[in-house]
N, C-alpha and C positions, 0 to 999 in steps of 0.2 A: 355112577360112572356115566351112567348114558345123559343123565340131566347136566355136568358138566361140559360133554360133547355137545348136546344143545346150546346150550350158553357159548362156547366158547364159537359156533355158528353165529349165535346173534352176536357174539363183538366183531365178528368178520365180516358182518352185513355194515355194521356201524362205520369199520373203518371204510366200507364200499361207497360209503354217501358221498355224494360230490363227484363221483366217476362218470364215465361214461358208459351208457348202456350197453355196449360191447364190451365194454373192460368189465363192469359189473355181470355179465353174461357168464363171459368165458372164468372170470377167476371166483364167482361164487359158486359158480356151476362146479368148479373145480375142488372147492373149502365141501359142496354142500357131499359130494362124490365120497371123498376123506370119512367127511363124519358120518356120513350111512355106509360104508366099508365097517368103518371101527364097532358101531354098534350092534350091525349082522353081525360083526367077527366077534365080538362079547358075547353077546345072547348066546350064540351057535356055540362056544366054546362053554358056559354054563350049562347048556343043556347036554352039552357031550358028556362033563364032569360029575351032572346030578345034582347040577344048585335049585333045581326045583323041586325037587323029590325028596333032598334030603334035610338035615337039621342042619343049619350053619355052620354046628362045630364038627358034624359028622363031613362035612362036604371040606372043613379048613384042613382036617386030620387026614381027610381023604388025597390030598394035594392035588384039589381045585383052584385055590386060590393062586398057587405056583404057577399052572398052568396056563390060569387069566393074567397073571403077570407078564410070564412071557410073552402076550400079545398086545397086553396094555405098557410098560414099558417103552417098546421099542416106536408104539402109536404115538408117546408121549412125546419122543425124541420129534419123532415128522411134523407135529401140528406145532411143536415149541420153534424149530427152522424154517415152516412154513410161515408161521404166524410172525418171525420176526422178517424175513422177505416181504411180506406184503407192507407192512409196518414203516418198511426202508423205503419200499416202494410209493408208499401214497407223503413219507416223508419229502423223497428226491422231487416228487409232482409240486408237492408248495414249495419246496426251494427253488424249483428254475422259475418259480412267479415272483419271487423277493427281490430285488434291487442286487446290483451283482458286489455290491463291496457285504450287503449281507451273506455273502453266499459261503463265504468262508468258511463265518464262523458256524454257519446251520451243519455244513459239513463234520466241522473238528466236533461238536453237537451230536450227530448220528454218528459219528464213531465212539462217544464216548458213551452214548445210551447201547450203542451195539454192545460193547464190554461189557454195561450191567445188564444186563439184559440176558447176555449171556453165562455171566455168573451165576444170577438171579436161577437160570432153569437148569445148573451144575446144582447150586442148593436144592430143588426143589425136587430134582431127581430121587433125590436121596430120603426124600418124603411117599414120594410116588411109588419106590421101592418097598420101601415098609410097611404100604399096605398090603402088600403084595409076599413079599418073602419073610419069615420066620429068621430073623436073624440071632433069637435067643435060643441058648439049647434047650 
């Protein structure tokens, strides 16, 4: 979990290329904030639960896993709205540099990737959920 919080940091460095070292300042500063919050807040919630001390299935039975849920979940929600913000954001940046009869269709463009995009992390929830909550009896 924490290795994809790292990852999901370095595609937020990638989409920062091209910025400016103010905008890259304040808004990696802000992405780098997120992902070291998330992963004190895991660890700290692991070790509260006894995901080091104990066996995997003793710690799943023990409902640790539930309880890393409920903090990973709603992480998931923030970095999936954040990460489509900055997305829109470094999109809007190359569109006001395109020729203005392009500009149109870059827009109807970002609305339509905003939709999948948005679908995409309705699917993914439901992924994200499963590792997390026992949905069989």
């Amino acid at each position: 979990m924490e290795l994809v919080a790292l990852g999901y940091f370095g595609v937020v460095m990638l989409l920062l290329r091209g910025t400016t070292s103010t905008q890259r300042r304040w808004i990696g500063g802000t992405f780098a904030v997120l992902v070291a919050i998330f992963i004190i807040g895991s660890l700290w919630i692991r070790y509260q639960t006894g995901f080091f001390h104990l066996s995997r299935l003793e710690w799943r039975n023990a409902g640790g896993s539930i309880s890393l849920g409920k903090w990973a979940v709603p992480s998931y929600l923030v970095f999936a709205l954040s990460l489509l913000l900055l997305i829109l954001f470094r999109f809007i940046q190359k569109t006001m540099e395109a020729p203005s009869e392009a500009r149109v269709w870059l827009f109807v463009f970002a609305f339509f990737f905003t939709l999948i995009y948005v679908a995409a992390v309705y699917i993914m929830l439901f992924f994200v959920a499963f590792f997390f909550f026992p949905f069989a009896p």
